[in-house]
N, C-alpha and C positions, 0 to 999 in steps of 0.2 A: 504494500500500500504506500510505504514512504516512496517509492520511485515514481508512483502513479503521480504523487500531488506533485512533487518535483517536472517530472514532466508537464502537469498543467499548469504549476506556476511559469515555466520556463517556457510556455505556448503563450500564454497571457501576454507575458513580457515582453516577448518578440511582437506581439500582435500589437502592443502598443507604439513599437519601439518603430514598427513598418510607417504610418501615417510621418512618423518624420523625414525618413529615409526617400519619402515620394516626391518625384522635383514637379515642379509648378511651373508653367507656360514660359513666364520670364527666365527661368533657370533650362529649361529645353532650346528659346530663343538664343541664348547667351551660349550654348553647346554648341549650335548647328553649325556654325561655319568651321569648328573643330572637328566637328563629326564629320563633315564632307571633306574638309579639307585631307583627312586621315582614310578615307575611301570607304567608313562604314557604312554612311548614308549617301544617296543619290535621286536626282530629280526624276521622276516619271511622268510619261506622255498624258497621264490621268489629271493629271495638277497636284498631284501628293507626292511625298518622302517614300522612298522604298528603301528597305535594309540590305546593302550589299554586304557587308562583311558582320555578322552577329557580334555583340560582344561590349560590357560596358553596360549603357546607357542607351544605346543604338537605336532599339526598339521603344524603349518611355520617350526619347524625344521625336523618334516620329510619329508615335501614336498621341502626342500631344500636339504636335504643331500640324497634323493630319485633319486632329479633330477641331483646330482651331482654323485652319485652310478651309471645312467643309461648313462649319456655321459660315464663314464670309461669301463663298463660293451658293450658297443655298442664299442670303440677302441678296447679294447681288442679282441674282436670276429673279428672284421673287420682282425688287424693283424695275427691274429691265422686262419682265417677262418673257422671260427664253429660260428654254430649259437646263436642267442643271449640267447633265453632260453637256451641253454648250459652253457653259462658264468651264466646266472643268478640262475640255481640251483646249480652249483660248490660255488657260493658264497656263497649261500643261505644257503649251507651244513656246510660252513667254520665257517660261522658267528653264525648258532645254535650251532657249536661244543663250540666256544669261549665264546659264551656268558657265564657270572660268576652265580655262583647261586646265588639263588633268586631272578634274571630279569628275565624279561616275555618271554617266544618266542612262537611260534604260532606252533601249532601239530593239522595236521585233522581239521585245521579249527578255531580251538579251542586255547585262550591264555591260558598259564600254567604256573606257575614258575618251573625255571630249581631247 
């Protein structure tokens, strides 16, 4: 029984201890151009972050800055009235044009460096 409570204390602890350890928009914004620049993340045709190389952070900051690309992406459409896949291969175009060489962006499926 002593191992059980220990365990649950030690499950608590970490459960409390996660909410801090989770990064927040501005600290994924502040990542990104490290994360691309490092070849983990890269631009896709979609208008979103794709994870080229796992590992770190990689994944919470694009699934932050994805989910914050897809509320603007979805106003934008709403105001304009066009559809969402609209806004998101206009972006999608804007963000492969901009990206700097030698970050990844996704062509046919397939990551590449520009």
């Amino acid at each position: 029984m002593k191992a059980c409570a220990r365990i649950a204390t030690l499950l608590v602890a970490l459960g409390l201890a996660l909410p801090a350890l989770a990064m927040n928009l501005n600290e994924a914004m502040g990542a990104l151009s490290g994360a691309k620049a490092s070849g983990q993340l890269g631009e896709m045709p979609s208008g979103y972050l794709g994870v080229v190389s796992p590992g770190g952070q990689a994944e919470e900051i694009a699934r932050l800055i994805n989910q914050a690309r897809r509320a603007e992406y979805q106003r934008l459409a709403r105001e304009n009235g066009i559809q969402l896949g609209d806004v998101e291969a206009i972006a999608g175009q804007k963000a492969l044009d901009k990206t700097p060489s030698g970050q990844y962006i996704q062509l046919n499926g397939k990551w590449v460096r520009k």
